[in-house]
N, C-alpha and C positions, 0 to 999 in steps of 0.2 A: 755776876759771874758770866765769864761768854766760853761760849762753845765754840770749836770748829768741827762743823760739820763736813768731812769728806765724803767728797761725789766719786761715787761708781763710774770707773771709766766704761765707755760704750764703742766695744767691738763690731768693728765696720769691716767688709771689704774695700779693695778700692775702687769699685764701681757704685758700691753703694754712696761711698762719701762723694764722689763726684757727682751722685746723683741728689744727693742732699744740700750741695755744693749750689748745683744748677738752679733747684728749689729754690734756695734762698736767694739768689743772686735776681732772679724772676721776680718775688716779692718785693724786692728790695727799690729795684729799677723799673720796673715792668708797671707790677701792681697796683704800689704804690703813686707812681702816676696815673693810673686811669681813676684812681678812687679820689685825686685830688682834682680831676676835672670833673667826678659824679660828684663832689662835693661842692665845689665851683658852681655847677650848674642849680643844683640843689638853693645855695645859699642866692643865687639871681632870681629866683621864681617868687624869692618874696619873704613872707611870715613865716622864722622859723620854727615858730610855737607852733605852725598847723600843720609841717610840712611832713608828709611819709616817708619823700624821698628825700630831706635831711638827715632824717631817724635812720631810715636804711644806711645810709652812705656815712652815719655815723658807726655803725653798727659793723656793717664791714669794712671798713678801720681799723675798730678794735679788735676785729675778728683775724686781718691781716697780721697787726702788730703783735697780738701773742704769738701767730705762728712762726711770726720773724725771728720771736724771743727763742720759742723752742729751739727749729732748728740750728741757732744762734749755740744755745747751751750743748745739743748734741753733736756739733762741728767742736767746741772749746772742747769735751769728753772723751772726742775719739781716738780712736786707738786703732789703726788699719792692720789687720792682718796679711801679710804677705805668704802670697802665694808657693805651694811646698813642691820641687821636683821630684824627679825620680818615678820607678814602675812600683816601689812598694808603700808609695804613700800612703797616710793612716788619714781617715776622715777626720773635719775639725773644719771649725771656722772656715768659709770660702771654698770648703771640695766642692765637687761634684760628685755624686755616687748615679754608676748603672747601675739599676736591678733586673734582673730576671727572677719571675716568680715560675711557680713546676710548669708552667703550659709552654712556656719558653717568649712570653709575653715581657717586653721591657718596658724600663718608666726609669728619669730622671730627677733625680732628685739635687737642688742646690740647697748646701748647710747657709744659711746667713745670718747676720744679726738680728736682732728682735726687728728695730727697724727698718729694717729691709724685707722683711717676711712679705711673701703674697704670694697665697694657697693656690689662687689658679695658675701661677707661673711654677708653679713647684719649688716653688723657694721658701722653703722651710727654715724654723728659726731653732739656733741651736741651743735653746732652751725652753724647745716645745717636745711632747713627752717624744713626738716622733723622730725630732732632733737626736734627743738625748740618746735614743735606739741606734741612731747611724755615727754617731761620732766614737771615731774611733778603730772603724771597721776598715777592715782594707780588704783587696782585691781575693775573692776565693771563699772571704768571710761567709757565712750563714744566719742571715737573721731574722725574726720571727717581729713582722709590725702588727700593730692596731691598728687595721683599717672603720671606721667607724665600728659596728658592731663584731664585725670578725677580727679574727688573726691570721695573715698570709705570709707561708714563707716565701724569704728573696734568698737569692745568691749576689754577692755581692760581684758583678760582670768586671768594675773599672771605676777606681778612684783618681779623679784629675782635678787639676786649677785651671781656672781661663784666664 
C-alpha cells in the first residue's frame, strides 16, 4: 500500500528566501569546492586508513550535503508572502510592528518564518508564542507580551512591510 505524504508548505519572506537562496548557492559552488581540494589534499598525504584529515574532509561533506538537501527542500516548499500596503495593515507574516511600552520606550519587532527567526535581530517567528501575540495586531492595538518571566504592556506605534 503506498501513501502520499503531503509536505507543509514553508512561509518565507522575500528576503528570507533570497537569503536561503544565497546559502544554498554558496554551498553548492563555493563549498563544495574548497571541500574537494581539502579532500584532494587529504587523499595526496598518503594512507587513507590513518588519515584524520580524510576523516574530517569526509565528514564535512556529508555535513555540507545534507545542508544542501535541506535547504534544497525548504526553497522546493516555499511559499513567499508578499508584502501588505496601506496605514491600516493588520500584522502577519513579514510585518514589522513598533512598540511602545508605558515608559515610552520602543522596540522592533519583525513577524517571520520559523526559518528565518533570529532572536537578537528581533525577528521573531510567527509561530513562536510571541509571534502568535503580534499577529494580527494593527496600529493603536494594545498588547500584553511575555517577556521571559514578566508581562509588559506595548501599544502597538506602526505596522509596516519593507
Amino acid at each position: 500500500m503506498s501513501e502520499t505524504v503531503a509536505k507543509e508548505a514553508i512561509y518565507l519572506t522575500p528576503k528570507g528566501l533570497e537569503k536561503i537562496k544565497e546559502e544554498l548557492r554558496y554551498l553548492k559552488e563555493d563549498k563544495r569546492e574548497e571541500l574537494s581540494s581539502y579532500m584532494g589534499a587529504a587523499i595526496a598525504d598518503g594512507d587513507l586508513r590513518e588519515s584524520a584529515a580524510y576523516d574530517e574532509a569526509r565528514l564535512l561533506q556529508s555535513a555540507n550535503e545534507a545542508r544542501i538537501a535541506d535547504l534544497e527542500e525548504i526553497v522546493h516548499r516555499a511559499v513567499v508572502v508578499e508584502a501588505e500596503e496601506g496605514e491600516n495593515a493588520e500584522a502577519r507574516l513579514g510585518a514589522s510592528l513598533e512598540l511602545e511600552d508605558t515608559t515610552g520606550d520602543r522596540i522592533t519587532f519583525h513577524l517571520v518564518g520559523t526559518h528565518e527567526a533570529d532572536v537578537l535581530d528581533n525577528k521573531i517567528s510567527d509561530e513562536s508564542p510571541l509571534g502568535q501575540n503580534l499577529l494580527g495586531k494593527r496600529a493603536g492595538d494594545r498588547v500584553e507580551l511575555p517577556l521571559g518571566s514578566d508581562r509588559v504592556n506595548y501599544k502597538v506605534v506602526s505596522v509596516y512591510f519593507e
